[in-house]
C-alpha positions in Angstrom: 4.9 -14.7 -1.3 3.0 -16.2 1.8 6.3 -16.9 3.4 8.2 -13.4 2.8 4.6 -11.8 4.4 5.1 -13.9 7.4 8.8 -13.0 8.0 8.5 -9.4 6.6 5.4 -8.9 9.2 6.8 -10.7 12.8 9.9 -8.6 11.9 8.0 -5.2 12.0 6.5 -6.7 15.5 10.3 -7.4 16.5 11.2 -3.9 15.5 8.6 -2.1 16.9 9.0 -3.6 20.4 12.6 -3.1 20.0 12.3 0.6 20.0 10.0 0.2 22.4 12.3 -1.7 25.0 15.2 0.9 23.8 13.0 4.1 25.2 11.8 5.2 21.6 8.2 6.9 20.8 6.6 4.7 18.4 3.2 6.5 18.1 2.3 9.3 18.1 0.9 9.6 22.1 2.9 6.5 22.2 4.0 3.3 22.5 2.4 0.5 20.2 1.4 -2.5 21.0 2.1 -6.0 20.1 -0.1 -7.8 17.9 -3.4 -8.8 19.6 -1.1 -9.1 23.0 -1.3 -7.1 26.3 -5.1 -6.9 26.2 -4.9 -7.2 29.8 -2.9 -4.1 30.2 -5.2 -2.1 28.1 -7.8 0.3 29.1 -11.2 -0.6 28.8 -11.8 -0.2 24.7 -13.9 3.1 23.5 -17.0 2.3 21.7 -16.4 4.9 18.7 -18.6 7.3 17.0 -16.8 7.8 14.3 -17.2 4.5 12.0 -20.1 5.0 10.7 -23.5 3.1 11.4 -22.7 -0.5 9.3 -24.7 -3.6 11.6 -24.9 -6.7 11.4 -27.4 -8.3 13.3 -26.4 -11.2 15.0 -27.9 -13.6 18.1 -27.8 -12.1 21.5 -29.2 -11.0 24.4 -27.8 -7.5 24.9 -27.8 -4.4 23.0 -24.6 -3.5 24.1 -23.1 -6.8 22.7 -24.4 -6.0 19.5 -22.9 -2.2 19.3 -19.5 -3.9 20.6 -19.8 -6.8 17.6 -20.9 -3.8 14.9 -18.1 -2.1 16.2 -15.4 -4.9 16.4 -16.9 -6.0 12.8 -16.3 -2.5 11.3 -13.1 -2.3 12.6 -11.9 -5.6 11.3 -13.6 -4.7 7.5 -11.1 -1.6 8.2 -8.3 -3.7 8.6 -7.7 -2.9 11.9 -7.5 -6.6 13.8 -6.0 -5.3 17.1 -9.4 -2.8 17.9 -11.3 -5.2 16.0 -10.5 -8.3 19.2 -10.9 -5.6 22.0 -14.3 -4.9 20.8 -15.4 -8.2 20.0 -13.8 -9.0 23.4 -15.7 -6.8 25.3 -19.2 -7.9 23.4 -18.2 -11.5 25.0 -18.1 -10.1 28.4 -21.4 -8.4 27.7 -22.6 -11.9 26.2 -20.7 -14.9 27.1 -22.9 -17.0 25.6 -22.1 -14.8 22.0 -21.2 -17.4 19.7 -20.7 -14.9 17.2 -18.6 -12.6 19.4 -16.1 -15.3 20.1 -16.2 -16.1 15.9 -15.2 -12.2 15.8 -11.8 -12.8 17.9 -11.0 -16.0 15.5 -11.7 -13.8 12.4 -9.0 -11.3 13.7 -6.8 -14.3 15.3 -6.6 -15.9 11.8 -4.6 -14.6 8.6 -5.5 -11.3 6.6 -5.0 -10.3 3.4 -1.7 -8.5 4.7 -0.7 -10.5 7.6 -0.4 -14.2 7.9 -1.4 -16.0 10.8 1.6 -17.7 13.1 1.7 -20.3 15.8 0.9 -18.3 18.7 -2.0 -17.1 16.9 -2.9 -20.0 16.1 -3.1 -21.3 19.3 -5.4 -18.0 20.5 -7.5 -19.0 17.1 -8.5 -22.6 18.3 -9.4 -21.6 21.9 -12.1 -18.9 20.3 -12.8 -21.6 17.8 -14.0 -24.1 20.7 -16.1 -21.3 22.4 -18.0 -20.8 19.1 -18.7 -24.0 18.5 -19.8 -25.0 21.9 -22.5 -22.0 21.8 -23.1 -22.4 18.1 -26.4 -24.4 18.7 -28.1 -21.0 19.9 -26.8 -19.2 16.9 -28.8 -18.6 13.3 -28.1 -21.1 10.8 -25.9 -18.7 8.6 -24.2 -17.5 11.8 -23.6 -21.8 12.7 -22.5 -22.0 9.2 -19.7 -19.2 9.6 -18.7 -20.7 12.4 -18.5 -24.2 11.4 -16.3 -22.8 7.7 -13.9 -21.1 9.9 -13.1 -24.2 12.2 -12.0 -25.8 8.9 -8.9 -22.7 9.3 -7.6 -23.5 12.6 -6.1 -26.9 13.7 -4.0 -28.4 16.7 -2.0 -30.5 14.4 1.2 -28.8 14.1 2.1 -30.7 10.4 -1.4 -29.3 9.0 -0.4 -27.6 6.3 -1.7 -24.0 5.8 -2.4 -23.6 2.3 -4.6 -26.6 2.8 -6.4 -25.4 5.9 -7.2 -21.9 3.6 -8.5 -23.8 1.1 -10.7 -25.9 3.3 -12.1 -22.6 4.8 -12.5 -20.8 1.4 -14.2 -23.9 -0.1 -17.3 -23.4 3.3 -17.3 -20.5 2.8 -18.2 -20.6 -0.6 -20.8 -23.3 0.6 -22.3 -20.9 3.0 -22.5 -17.9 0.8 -24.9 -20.2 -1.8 -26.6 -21.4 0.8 -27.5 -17.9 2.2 -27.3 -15.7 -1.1 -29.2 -12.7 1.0 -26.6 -12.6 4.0 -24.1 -10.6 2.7 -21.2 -10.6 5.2 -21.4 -14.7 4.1 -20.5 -13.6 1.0 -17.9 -10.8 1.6 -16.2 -13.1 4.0 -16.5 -15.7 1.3 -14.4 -13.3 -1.0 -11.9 -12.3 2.1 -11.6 -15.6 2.1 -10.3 -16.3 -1.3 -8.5 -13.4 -1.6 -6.0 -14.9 1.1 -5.6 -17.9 -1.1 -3.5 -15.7 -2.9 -2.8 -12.2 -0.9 -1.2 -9.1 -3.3 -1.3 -11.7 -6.3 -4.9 -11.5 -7.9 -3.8 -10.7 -11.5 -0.7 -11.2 -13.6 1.8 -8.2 -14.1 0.1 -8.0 -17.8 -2.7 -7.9 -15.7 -4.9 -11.3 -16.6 -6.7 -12.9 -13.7 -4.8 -15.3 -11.5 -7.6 -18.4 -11.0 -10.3 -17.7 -8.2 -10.4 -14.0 -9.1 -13.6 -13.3 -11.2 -15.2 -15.4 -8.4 -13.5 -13.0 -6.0 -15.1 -10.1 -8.0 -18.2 -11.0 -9.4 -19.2 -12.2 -5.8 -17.8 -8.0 -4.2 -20.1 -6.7 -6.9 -23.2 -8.7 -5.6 -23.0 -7.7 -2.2 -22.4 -4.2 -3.6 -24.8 -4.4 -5.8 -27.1 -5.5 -2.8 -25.6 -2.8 -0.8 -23.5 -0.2 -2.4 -22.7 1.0 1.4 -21.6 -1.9 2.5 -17.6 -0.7 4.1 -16.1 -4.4 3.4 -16.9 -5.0 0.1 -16.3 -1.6 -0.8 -12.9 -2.1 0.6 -12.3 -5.7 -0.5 -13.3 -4.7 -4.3 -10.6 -1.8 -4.2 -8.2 -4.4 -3.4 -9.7 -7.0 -5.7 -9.3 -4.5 -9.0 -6.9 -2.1 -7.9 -4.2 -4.4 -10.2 -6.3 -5.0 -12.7 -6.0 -3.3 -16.3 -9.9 -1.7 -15.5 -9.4 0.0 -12.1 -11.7 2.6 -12.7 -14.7 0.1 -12.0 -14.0 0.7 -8.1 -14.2 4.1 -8.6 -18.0 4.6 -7.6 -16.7 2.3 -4.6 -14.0 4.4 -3.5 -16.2 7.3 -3.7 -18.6 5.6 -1.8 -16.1 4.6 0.9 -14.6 7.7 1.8 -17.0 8.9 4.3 -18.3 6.0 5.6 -15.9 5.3 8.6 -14.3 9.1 9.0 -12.6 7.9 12.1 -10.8 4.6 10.9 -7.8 6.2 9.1 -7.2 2.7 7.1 -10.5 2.7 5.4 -10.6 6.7 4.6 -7.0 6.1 3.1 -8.3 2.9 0.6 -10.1 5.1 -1.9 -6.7 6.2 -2.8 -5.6 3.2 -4.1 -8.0 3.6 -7.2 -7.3 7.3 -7.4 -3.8 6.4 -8.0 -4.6 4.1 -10.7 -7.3 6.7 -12.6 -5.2 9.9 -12.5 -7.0 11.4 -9.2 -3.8 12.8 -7.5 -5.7 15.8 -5.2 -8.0 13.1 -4.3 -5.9 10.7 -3.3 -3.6 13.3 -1.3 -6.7 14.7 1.0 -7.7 11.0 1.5 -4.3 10.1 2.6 -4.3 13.5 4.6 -7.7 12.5 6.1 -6.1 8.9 6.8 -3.3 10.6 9.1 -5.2 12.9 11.0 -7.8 10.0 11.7 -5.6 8.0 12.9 -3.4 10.5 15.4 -6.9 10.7 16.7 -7.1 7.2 17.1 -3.9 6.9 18.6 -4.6 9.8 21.2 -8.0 7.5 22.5 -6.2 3.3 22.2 -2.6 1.8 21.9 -2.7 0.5 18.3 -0.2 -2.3 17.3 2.3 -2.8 16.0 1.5 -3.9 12.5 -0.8 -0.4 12.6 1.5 1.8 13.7 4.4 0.1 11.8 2.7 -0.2 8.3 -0.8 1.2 8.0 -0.3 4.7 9.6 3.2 5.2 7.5 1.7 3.8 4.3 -0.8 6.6 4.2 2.3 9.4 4.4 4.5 7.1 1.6 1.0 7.9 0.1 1.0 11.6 0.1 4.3 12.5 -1.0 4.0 10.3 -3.9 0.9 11.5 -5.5 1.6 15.0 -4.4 4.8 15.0 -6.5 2.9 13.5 -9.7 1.0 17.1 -9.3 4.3 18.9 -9.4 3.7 20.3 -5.5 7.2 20.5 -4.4 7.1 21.6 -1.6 4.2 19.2 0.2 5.9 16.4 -1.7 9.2 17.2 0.1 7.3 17.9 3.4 5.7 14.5 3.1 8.6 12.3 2.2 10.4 13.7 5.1 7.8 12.7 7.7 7.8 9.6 5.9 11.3 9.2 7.1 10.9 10.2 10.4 8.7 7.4 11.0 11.3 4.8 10.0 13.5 5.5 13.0 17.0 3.9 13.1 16.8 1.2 15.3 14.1 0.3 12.3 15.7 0.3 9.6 18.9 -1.7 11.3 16.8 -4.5 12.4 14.4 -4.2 9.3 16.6 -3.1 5.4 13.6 -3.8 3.8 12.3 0.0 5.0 15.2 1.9 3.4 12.7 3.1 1.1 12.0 5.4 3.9 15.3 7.7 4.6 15.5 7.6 0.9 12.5 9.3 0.3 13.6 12.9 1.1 16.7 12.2 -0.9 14.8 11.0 -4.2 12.5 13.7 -3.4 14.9 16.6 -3.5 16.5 15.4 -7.2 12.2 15.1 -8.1 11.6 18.8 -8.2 15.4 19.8 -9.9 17.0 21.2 -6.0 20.5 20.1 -7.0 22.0 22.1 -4.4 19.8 20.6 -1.7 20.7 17.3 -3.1 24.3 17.8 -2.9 24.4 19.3 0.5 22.2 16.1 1.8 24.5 14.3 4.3 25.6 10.7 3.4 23.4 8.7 5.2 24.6 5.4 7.2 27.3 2.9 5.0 25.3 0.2 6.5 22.1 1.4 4.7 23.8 -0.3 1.1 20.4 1.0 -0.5 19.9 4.7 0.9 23.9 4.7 0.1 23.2 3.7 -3.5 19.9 5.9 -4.0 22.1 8.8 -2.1 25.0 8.3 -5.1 22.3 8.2 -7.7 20.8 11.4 -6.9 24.2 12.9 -6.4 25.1 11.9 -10.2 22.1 13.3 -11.5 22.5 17.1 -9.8 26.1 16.8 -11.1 25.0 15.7 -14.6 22.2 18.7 -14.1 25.2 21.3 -13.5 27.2 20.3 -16.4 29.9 19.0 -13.9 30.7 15.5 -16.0 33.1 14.0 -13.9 31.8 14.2 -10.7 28.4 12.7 -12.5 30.9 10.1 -13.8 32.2 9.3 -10.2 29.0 8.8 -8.5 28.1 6.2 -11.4 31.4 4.3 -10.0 30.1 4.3 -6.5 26.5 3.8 -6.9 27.7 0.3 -9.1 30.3 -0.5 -6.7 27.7 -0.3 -3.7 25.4 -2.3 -6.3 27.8 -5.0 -6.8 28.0 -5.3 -3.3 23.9 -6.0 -2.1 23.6 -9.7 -1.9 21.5 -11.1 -4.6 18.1 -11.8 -2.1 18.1 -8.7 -0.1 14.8 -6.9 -1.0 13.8 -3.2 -0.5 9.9 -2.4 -0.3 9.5 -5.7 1.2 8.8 -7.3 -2.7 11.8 -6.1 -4.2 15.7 -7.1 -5.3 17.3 -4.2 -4.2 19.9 -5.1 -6.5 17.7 -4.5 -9.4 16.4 -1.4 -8.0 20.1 -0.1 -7.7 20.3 -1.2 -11.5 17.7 0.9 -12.4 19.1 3.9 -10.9 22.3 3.1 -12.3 20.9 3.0 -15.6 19.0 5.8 -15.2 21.7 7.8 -14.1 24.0 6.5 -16.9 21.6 7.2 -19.8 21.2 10.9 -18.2 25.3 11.1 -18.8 25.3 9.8 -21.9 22.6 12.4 -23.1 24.3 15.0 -21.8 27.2 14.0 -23.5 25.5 13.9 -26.7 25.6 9.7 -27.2 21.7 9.7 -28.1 22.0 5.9 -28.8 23.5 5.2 -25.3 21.5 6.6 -23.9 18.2 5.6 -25.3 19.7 1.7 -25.0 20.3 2.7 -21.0 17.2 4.7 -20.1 14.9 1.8 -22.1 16.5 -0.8 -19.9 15.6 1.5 -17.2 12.1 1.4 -18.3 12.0 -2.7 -18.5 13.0 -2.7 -15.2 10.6 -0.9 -13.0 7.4 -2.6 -16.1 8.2 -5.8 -14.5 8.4 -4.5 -10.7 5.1 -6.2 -8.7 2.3 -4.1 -8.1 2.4 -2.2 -5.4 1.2 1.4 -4.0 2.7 3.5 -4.2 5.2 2.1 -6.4 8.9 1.2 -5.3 10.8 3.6 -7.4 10.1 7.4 -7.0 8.9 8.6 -10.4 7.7 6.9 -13.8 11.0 6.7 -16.0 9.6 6.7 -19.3 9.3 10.6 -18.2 13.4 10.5 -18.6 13.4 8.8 -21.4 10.6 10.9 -23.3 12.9 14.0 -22.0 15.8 12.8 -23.9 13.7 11.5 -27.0 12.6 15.1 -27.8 15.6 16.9 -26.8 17.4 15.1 -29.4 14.4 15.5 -31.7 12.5 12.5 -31.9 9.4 13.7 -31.1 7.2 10.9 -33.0 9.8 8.8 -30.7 8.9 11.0 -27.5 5.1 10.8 -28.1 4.7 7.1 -27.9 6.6 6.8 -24.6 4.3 9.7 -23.5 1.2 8.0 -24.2 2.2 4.9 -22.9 3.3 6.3 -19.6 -0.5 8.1 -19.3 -1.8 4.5 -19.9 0.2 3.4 -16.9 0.0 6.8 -14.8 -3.3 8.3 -16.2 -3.3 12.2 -16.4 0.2 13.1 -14.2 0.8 16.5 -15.5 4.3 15.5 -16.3 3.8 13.2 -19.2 1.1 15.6 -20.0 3.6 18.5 -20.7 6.1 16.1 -22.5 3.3 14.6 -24.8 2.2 18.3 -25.4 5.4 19.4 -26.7 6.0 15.8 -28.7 3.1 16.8 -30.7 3.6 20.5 -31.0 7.5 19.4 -32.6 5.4 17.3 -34.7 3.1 20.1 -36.1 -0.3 18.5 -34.2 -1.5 21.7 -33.1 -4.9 20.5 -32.2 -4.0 17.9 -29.8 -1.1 19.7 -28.8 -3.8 22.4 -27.6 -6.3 19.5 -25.9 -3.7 17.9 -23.9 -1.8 21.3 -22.9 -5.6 22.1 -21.6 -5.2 18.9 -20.1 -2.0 19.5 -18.5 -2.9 23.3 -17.0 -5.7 21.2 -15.1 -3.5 18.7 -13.7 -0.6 21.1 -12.8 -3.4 23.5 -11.3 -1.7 22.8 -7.5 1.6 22.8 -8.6 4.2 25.4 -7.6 7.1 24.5 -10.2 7.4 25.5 -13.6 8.5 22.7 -16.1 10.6 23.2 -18.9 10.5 19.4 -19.8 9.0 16.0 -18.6 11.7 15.9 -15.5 14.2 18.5 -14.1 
């Protein structure tokens, strides 16, 4: 997992400058900038208004060092590294005798919970490591003790192995956060630090703790408790039980996080993550709409880089489109998944497969909302792009299945398992995922949608439930990889061919997984209506009118 990061991450930085070199925009005011390089080039940073008031009081001489730190350390507990060194930069020109300041530019030298370190930041790392040190003697003891955990990170022998380096790091960290239990950045950077131990991989797919993770937790929700403001642990907890099978205890945190740092689009789009996971679809669109116009603010004042522009700023418009279409708003979801896809240009998705996802979007998010036509008329996209070409068969057989036209259903079936066969067995999609598998799924999917149309009920119940095994053991991610949950198919099916007691359990169990989405909420209504339990029928159809408030589709079953 560490290693794919690593490669998946230097190749957005690859990428990025390469559509930079070849004349394209890659922001929005544009161009991005490489990771923590160029500095010299830059501007003279902005000290911002618009991240809130969070401080931690550190030693120095000058006021201005200390707003520059703040700054830098807000910015770095919003995941953005690049501002993050610029500001703690410019508090060491204010300061040079900062230890702290130069502690700052190791913290965003070193590995995050979504990008790895490499050797050139490594090197950067040690040289900020040696300026700490030297001027550590003037510093607090919990400020010498930070210092002195995160030398344990960096070292000049080139065989040191990371893993063991992490560990070291984690293991003074932990040391500093019992021996200063009322400084609370010791122990939220005690908890960044061992959530890198093991980054996207904190729970188990049946969602059990991975070892180090109630530490992780229990030590968020002391700070929190300490300080239920306090930006980084609101934003590490997200992450820390976002996966988990109870992500509604970060929803007071995600609440709480929203408005704290208005201007950093990363941490106004995190409270999403848990809205996702609890069935808060509006709030989780206007927090990923907030996200983007915080950040084309953002990029109108500072050259962001790469990995920002590349991943963050995208991520929050993947967002949008996603839970947009679990509200049934067709036409924002389609709006969204297109700008989604203009921000994977070409020259990206050549040097980088893994984004495919992108021009597929708009594709998968025609067939969502039932606009056959559209989808037919949807030009084939590049024969290079063996993913998009597979998605783009799959959506093609289901508008044809949807007309009654059986054949030419039948034929993209062909092609979407000849283009299958074809995907070498390691090449991922989404960056975590086989995109062989993920072709199987649709190929499933679309088969057991031809074989109900065709009448074989047992076919396609077989197909559509191998569908379903297929995306329940996909990693966690969010948004997930495939465009909609498929047990909504399935359930569709079940009850058409009157199963309903069949239909209902598939129902439930996709609200367990994707709580309220008012598609499962209309199938699970009729299931029980077919079933005679009126009742519920008429709680969960009450349910349903408030989840489909924003929609502007009619349904007529759990998918078009």
């Amino acid at each position: 997992m560490r290693l794919q990061r690593s490669i998946i991450l230097s190749a957005v930085l690859l990428v990025v400058a390469g559509c930079a070199m070849q004349g394209q925009d890659t922001t929005v005011q544009g161009q991005a900038q490489g990771d923590h390089k160029g500095h010299a080039a830059d501007a003279r940073p902005v000290l911002y208004d618009s991240l809130g008031s969070y401080s931690y009081r550190i030693t120095t001489t000058s006021p201005d060092a200390q707003r520059w730190f703040d700054q830098g350390l807000r910015l770095m507990y919003g995941f953005n590294h690049h501002e993050a060194q610029r500001a703690f930069k410019e508090a060491a020109r204010l300061d040079p005798r900062c230890a702290m300041c130069y502690w700052g530019i190791v913290m965003t030298e070193g590995g995050n919970y979504n990008h790895p370190t490499d050797a050139e930041r490594e090197t950067r790392a040690l040289a900020a490591v040696k300026q700490a040190e030297a001027l550590a003697a003037g510093a607090r003891p919990v400020e010498r003790a930070m210092i002195q955990a995160v030398g344990k990170r960096h070292s000049a022998d080139p065989q040191a192995k990371r893993e063991a380096l992490d560990r070291a790091y984690a293991d003074a960290m932990r040391e500093a956060a019992r021996q200063f239990p009322d400084d609370l950045e010791a122990s939220t950077f005690f908890a960044d630090s061992m959530m890198n131990l093991r980054p996207w991989n904190l729970w188990t797919p049946e969602g059990a703790a991975q070892p180090g993770t109630e530490e992780i937790v229990q030590t968020l929700e002391r700070v929190i408790a300490r300080n239920p403001n306090h930006p980084g642990a609101l934003h590490l907890y997200i992450h820390a039980v976002e996966a988990s099978t109870q992500p509604a205890r970060a929803e007071a945190a995600a609440d709480r996080l929203r408005p704290l740092m208005p201007g950093a689009g990363h941490m106004v789009h995190m409270p999403s993550h848990i809205y996702w996971r609890v069935g808060r679809y509006t709030d989780a669109v206007n927090s990923n709409a907030a996200a983007v116009q915080a950040d084309r603010a953002y990029f109108k004042t500072s050259q962001p880089s790469m990995i920002y522009r590349g991943l963050y700023y995208p991520h929050n418009i993947d967002f949008i489109w996603h839970s947009a279409s679990m509200q049934g708003r067709n036409a924002e979801t389609n709006r969204a998944a297109r700008e989604f896809a203009e921000n994977a240009p070409a020259e990206m998705i050549k040097a980088m497969p893994d984004m495919e996802t992108a021009p597929a979007a708009p594709i998968v998010a025609l067939a969502r909302f039932g606009r056959w036509d559209e989808v037919l008329a949807y030009p084939a996209p590049p024969r290079e792009w063996s993913y998009t070409s597979g998605v783009w068969r799959y959506a093609r057989g289901i508008a044809f299945n949807a007309k009654g036209q059986a054949a030419d259903a039948a034929r993209e079936l062909r092609e979407l398992e000849t283009i299958r066969e074809s995907v070498p067995a390691e090449r991922t999609v989404a960056f975590f995922f086989r995109a062989k598998n993920m072709l199987q799924l649709a190929a499933n999917l679309l088969a057991g949608e031809i074989a109900a149309k065709s009448g074989d009920i047992s076919t396609a119940d077989r197909l559509l439930r191998a569908a379903v095994a297929e995306q329940d053991a996909h990693w966690f991610t969010e948004p997930p990889p495939w465009y909609f949950p498929v047990r909504q198919s399935l359930g569709a099916v079940l009850l058409q061919a009157g199963r309903a007691a069949d239909a209902e359990v598939v129902y439930r169990e996709d609200l367990r997984r994707n709580p309220e989405n008012g598609w499962s909420l209309f199938g699970l209504a009729q299931s029980l209506k077919a079933q005679g339990k009126t009742a519920e029928a008429t709680q969960v159809e009450a349910r349903f009118q408030k989840a489909w408030a924003q929609a502007d589709v009619r349904l007529t079953a759990s998918r078009f």
